[in-house]
MDTraj code that builds the backbone (N, CA, C; nanometers):
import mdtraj as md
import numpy as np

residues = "UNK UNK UNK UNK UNK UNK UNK UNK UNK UNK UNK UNK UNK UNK UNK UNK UNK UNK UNK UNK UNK UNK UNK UNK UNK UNK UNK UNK UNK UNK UNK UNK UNK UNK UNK UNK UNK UNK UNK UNK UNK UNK UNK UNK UNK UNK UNK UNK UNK UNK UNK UNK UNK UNK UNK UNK UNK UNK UNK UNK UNK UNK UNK UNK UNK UNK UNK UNK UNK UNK UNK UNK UNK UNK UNK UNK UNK UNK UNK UNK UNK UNK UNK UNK UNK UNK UNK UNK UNK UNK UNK UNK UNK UNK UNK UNK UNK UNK UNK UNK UNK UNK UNK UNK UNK UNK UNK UNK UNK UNK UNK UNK UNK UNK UNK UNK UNK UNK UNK UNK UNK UNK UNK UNK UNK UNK UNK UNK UNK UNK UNK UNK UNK UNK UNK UNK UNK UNK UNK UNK UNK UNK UNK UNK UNK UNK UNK UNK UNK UNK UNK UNK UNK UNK UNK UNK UNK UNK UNK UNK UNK UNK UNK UNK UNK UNK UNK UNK UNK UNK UNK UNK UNK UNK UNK UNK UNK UNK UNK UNK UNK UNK UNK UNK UNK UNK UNK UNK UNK UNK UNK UNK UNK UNK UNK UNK UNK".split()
xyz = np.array([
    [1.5693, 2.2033, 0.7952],
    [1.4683, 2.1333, 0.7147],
    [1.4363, 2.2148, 0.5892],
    [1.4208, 2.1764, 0.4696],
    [1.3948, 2.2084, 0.3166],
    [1.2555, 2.1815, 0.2935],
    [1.2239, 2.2734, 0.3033],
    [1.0612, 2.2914, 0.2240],
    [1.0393, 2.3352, 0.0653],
    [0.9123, 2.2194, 0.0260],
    [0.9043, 2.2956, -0.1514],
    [0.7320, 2.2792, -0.0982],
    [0.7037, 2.3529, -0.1540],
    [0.5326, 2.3703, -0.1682],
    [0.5050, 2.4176, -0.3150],
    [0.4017, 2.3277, -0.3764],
    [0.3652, 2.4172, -0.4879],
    [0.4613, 2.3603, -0.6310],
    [0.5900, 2.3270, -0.6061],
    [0.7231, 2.2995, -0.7106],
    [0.6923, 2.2191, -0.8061],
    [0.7515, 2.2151, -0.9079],
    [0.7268, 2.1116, -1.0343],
    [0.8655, 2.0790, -1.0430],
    [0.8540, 1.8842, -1.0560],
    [0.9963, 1.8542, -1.1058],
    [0.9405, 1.7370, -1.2279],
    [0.9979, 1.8239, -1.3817],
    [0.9772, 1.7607, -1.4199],
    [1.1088, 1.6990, -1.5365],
    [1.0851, 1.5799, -1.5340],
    [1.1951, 1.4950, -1.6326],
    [1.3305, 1.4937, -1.5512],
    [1.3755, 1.5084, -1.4300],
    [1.4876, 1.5302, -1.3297],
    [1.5478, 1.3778, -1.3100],
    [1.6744, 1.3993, -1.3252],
    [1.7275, 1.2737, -1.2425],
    [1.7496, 1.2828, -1.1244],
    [1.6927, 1.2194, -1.0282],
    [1.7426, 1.2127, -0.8604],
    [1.8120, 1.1028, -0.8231],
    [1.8968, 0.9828, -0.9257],
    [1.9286, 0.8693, -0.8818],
    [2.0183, 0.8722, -0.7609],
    [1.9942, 0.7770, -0.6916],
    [2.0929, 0.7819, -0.6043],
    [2.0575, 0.9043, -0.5009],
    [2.0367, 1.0015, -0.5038],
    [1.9376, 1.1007, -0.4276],
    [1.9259, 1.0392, -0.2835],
    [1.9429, 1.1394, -0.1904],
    [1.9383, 1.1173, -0.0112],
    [1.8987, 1.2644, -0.0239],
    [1.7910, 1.2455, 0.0546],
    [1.6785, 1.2857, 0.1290],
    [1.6466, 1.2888, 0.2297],
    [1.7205, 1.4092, 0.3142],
    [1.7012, 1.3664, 0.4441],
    [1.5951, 1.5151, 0.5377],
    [1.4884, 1.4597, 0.5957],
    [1.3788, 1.5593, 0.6612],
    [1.3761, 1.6635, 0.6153],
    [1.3074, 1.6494, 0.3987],
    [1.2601, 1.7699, 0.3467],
    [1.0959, 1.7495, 0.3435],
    [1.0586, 1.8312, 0.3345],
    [0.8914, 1.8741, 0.3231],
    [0.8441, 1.9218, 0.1506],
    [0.7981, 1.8379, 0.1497],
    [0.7171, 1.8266, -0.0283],
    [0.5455, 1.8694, 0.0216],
    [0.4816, 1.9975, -0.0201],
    [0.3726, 1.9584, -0.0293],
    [0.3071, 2.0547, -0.1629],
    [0.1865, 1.9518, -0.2247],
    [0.1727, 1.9996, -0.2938],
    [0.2168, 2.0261, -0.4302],
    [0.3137, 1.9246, -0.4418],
    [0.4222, 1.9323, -0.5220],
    [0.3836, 1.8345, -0.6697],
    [0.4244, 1.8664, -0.7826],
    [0.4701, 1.7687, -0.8881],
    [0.5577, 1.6867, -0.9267],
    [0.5822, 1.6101, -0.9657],
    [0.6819, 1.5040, -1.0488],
    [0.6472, 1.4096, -1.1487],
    [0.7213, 1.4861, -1.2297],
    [0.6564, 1.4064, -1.3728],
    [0.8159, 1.3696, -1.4326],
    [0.7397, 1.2499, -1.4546],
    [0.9208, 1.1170, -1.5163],
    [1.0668, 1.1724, -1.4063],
    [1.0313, 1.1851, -1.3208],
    [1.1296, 1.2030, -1.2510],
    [1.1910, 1.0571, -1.2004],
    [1.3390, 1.0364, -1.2285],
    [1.4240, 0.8936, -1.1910],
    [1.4495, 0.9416, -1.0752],
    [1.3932, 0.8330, -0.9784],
    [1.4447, 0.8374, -0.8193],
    [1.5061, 0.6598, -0.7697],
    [1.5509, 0.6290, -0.8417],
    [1.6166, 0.4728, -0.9304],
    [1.6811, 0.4916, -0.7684],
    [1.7832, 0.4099, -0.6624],
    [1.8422, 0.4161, -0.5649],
    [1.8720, 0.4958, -0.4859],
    [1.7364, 0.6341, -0.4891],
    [1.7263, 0.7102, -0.4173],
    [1.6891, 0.6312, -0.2802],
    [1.7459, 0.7566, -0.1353],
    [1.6848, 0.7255, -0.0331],
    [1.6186, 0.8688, 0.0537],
    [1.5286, 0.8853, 0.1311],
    [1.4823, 0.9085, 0.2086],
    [1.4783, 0.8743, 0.3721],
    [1.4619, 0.9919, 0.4441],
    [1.4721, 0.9747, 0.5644],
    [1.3970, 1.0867, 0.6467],
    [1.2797, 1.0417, 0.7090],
    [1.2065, 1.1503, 0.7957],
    [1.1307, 1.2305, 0.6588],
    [1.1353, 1.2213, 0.5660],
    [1.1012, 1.3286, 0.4789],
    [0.9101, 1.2598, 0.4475],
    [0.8457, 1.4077, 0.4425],
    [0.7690, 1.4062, 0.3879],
    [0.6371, 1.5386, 0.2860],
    [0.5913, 1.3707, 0.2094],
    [0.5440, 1.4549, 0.0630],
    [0.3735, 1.4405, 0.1190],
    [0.2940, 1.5924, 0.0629],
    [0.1646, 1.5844, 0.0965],
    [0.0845, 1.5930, 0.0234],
    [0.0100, 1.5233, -0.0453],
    [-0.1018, 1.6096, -0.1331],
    [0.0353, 1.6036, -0.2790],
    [0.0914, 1.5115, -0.2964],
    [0.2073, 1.5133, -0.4144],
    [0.1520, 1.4564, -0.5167],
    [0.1740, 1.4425, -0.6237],
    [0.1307, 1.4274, -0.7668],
    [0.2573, 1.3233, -0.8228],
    [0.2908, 1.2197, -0.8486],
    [0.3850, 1.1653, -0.9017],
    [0.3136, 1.0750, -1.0328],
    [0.4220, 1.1223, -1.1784],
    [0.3516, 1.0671, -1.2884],
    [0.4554, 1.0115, -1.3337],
    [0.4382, 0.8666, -1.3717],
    [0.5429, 0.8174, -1.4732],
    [0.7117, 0.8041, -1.3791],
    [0.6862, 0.8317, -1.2589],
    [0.8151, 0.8094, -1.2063],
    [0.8766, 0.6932, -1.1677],
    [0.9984, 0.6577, -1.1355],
    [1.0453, 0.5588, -1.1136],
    [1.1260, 0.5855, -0.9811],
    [1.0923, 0.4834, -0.8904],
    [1.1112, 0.4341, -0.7213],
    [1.1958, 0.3066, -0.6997],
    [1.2298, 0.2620, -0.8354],
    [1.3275, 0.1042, -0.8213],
    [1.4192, 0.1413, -0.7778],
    [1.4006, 0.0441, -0.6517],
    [1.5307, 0.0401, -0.5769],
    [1.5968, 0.0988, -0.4985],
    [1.4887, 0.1992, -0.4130],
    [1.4850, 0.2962, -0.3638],
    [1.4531, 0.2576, -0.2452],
    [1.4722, 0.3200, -0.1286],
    [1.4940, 0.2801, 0.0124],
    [1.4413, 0.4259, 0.1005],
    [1.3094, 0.3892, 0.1549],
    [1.2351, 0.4837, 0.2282],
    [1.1842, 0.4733, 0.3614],
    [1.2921, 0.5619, 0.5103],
    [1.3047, 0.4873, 0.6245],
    [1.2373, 0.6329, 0.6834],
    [1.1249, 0.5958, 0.7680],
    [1.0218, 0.6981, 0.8815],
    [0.9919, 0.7837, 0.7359],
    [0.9838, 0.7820, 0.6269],
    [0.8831, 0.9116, 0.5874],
    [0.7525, 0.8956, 0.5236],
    [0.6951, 0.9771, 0.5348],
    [0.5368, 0.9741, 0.5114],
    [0.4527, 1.0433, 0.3318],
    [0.4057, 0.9368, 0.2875],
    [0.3190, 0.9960, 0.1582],
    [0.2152, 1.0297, 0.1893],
    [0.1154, 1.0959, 0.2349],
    [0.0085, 1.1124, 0.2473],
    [-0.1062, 1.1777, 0.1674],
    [-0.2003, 1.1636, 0.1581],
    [-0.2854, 1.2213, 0.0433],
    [-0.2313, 1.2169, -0.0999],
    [-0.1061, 1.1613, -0.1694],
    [-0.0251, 1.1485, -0.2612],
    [-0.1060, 1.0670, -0.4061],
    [-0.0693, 1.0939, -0.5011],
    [-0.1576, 1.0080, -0.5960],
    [0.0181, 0.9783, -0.7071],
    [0.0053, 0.8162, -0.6964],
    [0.0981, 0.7597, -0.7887],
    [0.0541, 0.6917, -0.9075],
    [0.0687, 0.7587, -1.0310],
    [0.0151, 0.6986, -1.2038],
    [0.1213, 0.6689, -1.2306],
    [0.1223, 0.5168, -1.3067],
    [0.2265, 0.4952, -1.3934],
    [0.3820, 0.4419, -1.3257],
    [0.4005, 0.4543, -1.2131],
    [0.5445, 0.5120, -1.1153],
    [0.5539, 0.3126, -1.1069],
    [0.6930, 0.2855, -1.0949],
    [0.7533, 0.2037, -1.0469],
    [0.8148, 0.1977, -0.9576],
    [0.7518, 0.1081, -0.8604],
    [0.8490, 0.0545, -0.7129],
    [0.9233, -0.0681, -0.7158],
    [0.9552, -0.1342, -0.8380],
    [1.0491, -0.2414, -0.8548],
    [1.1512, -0.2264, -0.7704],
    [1.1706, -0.3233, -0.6811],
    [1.3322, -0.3833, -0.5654],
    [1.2755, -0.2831, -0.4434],
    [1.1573, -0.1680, -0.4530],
    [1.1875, -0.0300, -0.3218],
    [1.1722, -0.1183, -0.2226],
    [1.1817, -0.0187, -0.1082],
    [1.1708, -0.0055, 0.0216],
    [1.1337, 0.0249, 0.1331],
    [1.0192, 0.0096, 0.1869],
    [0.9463, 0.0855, 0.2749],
    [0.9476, 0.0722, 0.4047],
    [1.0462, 0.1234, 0.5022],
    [1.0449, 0.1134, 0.6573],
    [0.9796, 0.2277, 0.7234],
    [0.8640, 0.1606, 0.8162],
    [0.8277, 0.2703, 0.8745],
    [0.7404, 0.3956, 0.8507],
    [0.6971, 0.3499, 0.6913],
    [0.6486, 0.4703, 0.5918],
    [0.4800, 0.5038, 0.6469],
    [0.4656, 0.6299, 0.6310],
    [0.3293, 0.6472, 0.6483],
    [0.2671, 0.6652, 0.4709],
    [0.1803, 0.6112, 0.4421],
    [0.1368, 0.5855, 0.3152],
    [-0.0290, 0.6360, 0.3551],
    [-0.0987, 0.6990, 0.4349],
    [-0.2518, 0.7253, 0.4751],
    [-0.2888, 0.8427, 0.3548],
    [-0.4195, 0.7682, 0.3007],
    [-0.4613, 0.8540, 0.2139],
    [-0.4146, 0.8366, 0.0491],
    [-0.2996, 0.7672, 0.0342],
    [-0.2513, 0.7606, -0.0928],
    [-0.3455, 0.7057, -0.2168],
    [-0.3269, 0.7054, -0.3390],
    [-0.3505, 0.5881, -0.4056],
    [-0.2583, 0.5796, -0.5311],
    [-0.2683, 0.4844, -0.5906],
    [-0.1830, 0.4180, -0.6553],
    [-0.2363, 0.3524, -0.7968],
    [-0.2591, 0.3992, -0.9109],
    [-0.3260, 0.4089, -1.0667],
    [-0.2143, 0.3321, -1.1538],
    [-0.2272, 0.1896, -1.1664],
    [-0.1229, 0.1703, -1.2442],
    [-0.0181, 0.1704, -1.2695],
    [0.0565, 0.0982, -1.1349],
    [0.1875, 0.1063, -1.0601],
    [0.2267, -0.0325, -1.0779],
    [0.3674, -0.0472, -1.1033],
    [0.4523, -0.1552, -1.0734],
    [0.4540, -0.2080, -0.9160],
    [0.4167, -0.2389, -0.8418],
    [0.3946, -0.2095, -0.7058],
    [0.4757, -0.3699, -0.6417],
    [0.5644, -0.4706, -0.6891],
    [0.6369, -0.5956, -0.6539],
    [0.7692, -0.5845, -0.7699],
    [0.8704, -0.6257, -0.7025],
    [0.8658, -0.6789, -0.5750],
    [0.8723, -0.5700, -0.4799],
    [0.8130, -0.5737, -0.3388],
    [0.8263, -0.4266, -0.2845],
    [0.7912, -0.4979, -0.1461],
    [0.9491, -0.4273, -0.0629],
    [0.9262, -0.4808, 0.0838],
    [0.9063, -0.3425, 0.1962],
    [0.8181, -0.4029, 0.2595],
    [0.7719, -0.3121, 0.3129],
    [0.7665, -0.3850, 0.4991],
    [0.8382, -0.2680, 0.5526],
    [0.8445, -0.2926, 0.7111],
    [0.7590, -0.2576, 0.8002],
    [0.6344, -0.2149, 0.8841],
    [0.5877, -0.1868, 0.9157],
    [0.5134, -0.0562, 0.8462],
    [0.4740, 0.0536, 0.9375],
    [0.3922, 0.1877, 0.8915],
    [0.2586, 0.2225, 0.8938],
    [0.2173, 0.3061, 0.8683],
    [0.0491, 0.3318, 0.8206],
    [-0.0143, 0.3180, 0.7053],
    [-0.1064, 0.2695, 0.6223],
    [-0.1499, 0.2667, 0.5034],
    [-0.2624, 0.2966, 0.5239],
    [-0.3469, 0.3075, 0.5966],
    [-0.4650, 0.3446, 0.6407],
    [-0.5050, 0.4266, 0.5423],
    [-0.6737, 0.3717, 0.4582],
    [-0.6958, 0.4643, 0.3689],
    [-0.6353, 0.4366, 0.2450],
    [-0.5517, 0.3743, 0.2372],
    [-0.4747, 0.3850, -0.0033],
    [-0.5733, 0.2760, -0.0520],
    [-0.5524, 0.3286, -0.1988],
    [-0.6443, 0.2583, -0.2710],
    [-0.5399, 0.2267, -0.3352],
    [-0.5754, 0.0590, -0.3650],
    [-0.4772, -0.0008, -0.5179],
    [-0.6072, -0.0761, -0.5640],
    [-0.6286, -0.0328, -0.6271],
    [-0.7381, -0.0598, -0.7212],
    [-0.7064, -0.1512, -0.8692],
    [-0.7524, -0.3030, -0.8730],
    [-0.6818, -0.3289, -0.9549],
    [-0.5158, -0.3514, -1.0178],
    [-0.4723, -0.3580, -0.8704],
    [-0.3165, -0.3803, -0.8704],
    [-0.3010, -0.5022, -0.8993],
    [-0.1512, -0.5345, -0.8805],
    [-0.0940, -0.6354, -0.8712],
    [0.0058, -0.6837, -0.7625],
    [-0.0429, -0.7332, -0.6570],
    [0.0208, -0.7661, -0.5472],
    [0.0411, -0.8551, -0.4964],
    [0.0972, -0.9461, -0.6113],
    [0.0991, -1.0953, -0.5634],
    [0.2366, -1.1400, -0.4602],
    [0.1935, -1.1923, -0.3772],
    [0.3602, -1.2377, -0.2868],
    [0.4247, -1.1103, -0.2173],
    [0.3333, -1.0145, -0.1643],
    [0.3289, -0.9029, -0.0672],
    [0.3274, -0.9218, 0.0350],
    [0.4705, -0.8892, 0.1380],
    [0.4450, -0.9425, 0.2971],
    [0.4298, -0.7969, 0.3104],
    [0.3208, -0.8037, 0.4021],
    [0.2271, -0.6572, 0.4860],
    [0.1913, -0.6650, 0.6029],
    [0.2436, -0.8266, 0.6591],
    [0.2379, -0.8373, 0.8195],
    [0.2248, -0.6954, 0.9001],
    [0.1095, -0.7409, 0.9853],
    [0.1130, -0.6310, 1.0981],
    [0.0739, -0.4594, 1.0333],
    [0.0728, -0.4240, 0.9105],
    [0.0447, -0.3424, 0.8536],
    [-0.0970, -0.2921, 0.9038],
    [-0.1184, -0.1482, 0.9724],
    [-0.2569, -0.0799, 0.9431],
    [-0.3440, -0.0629, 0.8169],
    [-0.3844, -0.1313, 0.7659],
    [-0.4774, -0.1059, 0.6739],
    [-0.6312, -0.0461, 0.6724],
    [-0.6894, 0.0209, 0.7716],
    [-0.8331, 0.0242, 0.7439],
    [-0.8462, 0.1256, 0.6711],
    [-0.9886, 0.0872, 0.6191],
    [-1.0351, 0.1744, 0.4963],
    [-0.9424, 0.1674, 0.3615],
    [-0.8517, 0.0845, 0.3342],
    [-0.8007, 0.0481, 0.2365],
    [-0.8908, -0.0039, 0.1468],
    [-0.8589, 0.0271, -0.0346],
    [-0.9738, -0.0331, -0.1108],
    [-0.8694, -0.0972, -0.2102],
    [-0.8898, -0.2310, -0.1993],
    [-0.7771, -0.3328, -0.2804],
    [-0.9193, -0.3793, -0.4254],
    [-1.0120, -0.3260, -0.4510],
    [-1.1024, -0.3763, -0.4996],
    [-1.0231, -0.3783, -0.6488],
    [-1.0540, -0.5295, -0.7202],
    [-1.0235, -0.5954, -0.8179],
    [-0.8573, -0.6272, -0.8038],
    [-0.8047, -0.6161, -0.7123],
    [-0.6425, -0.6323, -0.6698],
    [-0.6227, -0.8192, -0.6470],
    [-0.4952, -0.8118, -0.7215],
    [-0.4592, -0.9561, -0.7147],
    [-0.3655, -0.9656, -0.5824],
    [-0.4129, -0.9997, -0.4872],
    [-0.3208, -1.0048, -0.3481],
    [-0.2971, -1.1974, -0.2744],
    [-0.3039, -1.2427, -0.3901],
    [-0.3228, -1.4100, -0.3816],
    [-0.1382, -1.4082, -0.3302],
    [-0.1645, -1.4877, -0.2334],
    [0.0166, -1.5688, -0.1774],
    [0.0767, -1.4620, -0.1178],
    [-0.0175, -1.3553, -0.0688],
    [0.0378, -1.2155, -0.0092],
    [0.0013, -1.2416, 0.1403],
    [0.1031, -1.2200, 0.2420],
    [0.0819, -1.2114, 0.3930],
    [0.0407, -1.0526, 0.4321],
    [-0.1412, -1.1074, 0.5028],
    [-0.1761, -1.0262, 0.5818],
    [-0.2280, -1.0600, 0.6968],
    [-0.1485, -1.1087, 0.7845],
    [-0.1373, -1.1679, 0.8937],
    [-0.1196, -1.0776, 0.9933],
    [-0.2078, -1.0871, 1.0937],
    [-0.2266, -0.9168, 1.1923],
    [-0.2473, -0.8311, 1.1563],
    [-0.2836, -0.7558, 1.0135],
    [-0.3260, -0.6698, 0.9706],
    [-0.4514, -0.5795, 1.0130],
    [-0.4511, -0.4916, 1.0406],
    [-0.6060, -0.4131, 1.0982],
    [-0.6712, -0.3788, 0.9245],
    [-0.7567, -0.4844, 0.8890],
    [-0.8642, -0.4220, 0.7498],
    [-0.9571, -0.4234, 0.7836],
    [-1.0346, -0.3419, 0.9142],
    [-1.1082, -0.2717, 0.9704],
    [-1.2074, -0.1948, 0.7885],
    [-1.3247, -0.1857, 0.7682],
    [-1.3841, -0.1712, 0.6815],
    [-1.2939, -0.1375, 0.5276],
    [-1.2003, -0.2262, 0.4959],
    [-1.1339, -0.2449, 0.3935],
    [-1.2334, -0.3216, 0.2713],
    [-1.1835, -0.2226, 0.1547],
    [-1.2875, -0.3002, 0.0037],
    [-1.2277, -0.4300, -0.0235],
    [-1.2995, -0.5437, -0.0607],
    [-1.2273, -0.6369, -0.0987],
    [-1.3053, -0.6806, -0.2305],
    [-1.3728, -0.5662, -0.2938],
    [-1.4448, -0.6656, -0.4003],
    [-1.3900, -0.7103, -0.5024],
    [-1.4127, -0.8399, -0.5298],
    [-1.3309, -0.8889, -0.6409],
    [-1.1948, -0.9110, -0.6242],
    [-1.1496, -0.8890, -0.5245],
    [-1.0256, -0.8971, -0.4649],
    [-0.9635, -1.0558, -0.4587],
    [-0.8947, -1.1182, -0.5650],
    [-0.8258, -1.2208, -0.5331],
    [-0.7227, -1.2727, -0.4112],
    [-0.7658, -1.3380, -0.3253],
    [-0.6894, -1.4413, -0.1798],
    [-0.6779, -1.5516, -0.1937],
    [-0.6295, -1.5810, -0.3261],
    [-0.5693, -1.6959, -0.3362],
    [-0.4552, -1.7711, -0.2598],
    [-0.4960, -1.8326, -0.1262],
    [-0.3333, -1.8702, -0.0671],
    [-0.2696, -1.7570, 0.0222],
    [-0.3686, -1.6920, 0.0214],
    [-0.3397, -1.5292, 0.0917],
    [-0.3606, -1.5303, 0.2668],
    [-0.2545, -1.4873, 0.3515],
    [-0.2351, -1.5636, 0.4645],
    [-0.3169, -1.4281, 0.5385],
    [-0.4491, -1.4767, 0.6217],
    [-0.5099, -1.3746, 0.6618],
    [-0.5517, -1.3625, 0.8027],
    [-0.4566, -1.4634, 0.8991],
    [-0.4627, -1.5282, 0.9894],
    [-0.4136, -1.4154, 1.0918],
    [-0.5572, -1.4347, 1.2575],
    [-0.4889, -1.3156, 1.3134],
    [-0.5196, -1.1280, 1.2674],
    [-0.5911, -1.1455, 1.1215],
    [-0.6197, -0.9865, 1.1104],
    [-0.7731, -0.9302, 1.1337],
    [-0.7845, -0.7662, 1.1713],
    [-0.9049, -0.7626, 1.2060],
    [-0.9847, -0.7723, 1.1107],
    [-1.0909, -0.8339, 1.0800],
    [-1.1790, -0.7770, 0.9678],
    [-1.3390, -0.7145, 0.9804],
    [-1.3619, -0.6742, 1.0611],
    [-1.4679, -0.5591, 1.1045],
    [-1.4480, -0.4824, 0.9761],
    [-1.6790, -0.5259, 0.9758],
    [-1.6746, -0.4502, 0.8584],
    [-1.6234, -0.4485, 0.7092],
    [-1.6050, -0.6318, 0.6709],
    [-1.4882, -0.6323, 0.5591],
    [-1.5607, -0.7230, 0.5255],
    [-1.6400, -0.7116, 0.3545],
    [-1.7131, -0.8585, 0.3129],
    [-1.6460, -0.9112, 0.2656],
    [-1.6047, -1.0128, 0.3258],
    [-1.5061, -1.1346, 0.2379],
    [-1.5941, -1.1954, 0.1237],
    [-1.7133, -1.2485, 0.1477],
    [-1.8062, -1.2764, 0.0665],
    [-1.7519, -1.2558, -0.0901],
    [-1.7382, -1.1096, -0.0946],
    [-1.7628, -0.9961, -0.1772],
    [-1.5809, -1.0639, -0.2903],
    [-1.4733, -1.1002, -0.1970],
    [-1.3497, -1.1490, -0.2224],
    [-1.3465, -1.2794, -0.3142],
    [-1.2234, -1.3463, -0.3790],
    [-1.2192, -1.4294, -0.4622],
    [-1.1052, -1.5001, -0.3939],
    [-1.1951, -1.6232, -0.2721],
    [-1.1028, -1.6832, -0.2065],
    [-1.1023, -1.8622, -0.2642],
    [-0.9328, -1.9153, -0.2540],
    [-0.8973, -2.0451, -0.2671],
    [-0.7851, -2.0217, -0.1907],
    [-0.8169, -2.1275, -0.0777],
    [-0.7300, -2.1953, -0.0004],
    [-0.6545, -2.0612, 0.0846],
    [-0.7123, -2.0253, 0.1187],
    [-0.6751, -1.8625, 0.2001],
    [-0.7180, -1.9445, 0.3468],
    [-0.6328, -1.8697, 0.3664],
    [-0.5748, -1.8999, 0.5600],
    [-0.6321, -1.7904, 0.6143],
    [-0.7265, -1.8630, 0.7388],
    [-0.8119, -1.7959, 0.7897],
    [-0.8500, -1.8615, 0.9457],
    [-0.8054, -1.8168, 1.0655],
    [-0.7852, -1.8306, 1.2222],
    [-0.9354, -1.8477, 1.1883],
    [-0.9884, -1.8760, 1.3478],
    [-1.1096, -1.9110, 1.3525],
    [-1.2189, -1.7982, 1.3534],
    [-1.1641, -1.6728, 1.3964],
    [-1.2464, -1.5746, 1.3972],
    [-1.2719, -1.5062, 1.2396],
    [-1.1138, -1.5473, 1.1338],
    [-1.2003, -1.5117, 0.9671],
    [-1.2482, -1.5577, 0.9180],
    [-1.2949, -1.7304, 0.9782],
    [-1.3989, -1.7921, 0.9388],
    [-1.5071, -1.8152, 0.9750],
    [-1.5249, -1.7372, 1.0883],
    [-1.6833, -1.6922, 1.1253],
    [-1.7288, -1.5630, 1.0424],
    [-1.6541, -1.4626, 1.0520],
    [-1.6767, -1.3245, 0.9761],
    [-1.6686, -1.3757, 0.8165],
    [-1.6096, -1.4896, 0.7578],
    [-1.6565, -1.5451, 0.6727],
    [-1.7812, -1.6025, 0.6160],
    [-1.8281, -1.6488, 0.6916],
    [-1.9776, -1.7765, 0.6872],
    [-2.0883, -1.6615, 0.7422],
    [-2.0496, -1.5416, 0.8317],
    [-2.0923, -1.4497, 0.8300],
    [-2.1758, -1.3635, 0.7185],
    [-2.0909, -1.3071, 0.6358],
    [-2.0598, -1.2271, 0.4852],
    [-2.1452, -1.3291, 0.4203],
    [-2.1669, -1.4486, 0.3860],
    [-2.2395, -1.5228, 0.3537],
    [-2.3679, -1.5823, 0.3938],
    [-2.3935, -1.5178, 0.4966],
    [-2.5491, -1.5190, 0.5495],
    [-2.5787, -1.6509, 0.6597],
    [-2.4614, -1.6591, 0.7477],
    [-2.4886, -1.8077, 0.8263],
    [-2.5092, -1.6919, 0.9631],
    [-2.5491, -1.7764, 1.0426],
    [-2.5673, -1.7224, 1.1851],
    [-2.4932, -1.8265, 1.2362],
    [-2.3955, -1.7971, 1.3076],
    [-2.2696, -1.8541, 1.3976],
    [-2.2950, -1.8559, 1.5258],
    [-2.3606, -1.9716, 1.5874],
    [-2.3763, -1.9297, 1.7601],
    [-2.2757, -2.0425, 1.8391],
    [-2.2117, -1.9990, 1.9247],
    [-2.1023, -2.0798, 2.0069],
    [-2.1471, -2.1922, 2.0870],
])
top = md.Topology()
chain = top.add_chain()
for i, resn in enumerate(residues, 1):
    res = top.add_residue(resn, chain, resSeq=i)
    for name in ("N", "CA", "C"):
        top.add_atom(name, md.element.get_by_symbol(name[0]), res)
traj = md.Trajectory(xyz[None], top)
């Protein structure tokens, strides 16, 4: 296993780049091309990524954690399995971007753009999507256990089946959002109804 702690990579090409169970912590990357890079088991902690590019890139069991992404493009990536807890994400290309299971628990996309995002089954709590366009995006089984939703567009946004403890929908910018019977009590809820069976 390859450890960097501390390292700066800056302006580097990694295209095409395989990555297999190195340890990043602490680390920089500034304009670094990671264009059809892949990863495997590897993970970055507490990483700094500026201005980088992730198109098309394919990332199977490894973990970002505590990570902060400005500027970075995930156009075509790939996410199997990824642990993403703690991240956030400042002005990211962030679609088209498929993503297979993992942890997200905790990232902030603040003001993203996440329209037509399947996140099925995805851990989300404590996620803050506040002012995020997530309209026609599947979060279906999702745990958003005290997740931000303010201002958060669900337009058409499939939310059927997820937990929402602790989550003001109220607070959200919903049309025609799909919602099982229990997100439309925690709905009418958030809005001040008393729901008795």
């Amino acid at each position: 296993m390859t450890e960097h702690e501390g390292e700066r990579f800056v302006d580097e090409d990694w295209y095409g780049r395989e990555l297999v169970n190195e340890t990043f912590v602490g680390c920089t990357f500034r304009d670094v091309d990671l264009t059809e890079a892949v990863t495997r088991g590897c993970t970055f902690e507490e990483c700094d990524f500026s201005g980088c590019r992730f198109n098309a890139s394919t990332h199977h069991a490894s973990a970002f954690v505590a990570c902060r992404f400005r500027h970075s493009s995930f156009f075509g990536a790939t996410l199997d399995g990824c642990k993403m807890v703690g991240s956030m994400f400042v002005e990211c290309t962030l679609r088209p971007l498929t993503v297979h299971g993992g942890q997200w628990r905790g990232v902030t996309m603040r003001g993203a753009r996440l329209t037509g995002l399947a996140l099925t089954g995805v851990p989300l709590q404590e996620a803050d999507f506040s002012e995020s366009d997530l309209s026609e995006s599947d979060l279906s089984g999702c745990d958003l256990t005290g997740a931000s939703l303010r201002g958060t567009k669900l337009h058409l946004t499939d939310l059927r089946r997820a937990t929402l403890d602790r989550v003001d929908l109220g607070a959200a910018q919903l049309r025609d959002t799909k919602l099982d019977v229990h997100g439309a009590v925690r709905l009418a809820e958030c809005l001040g109804a008393t729901v008795e069976g």
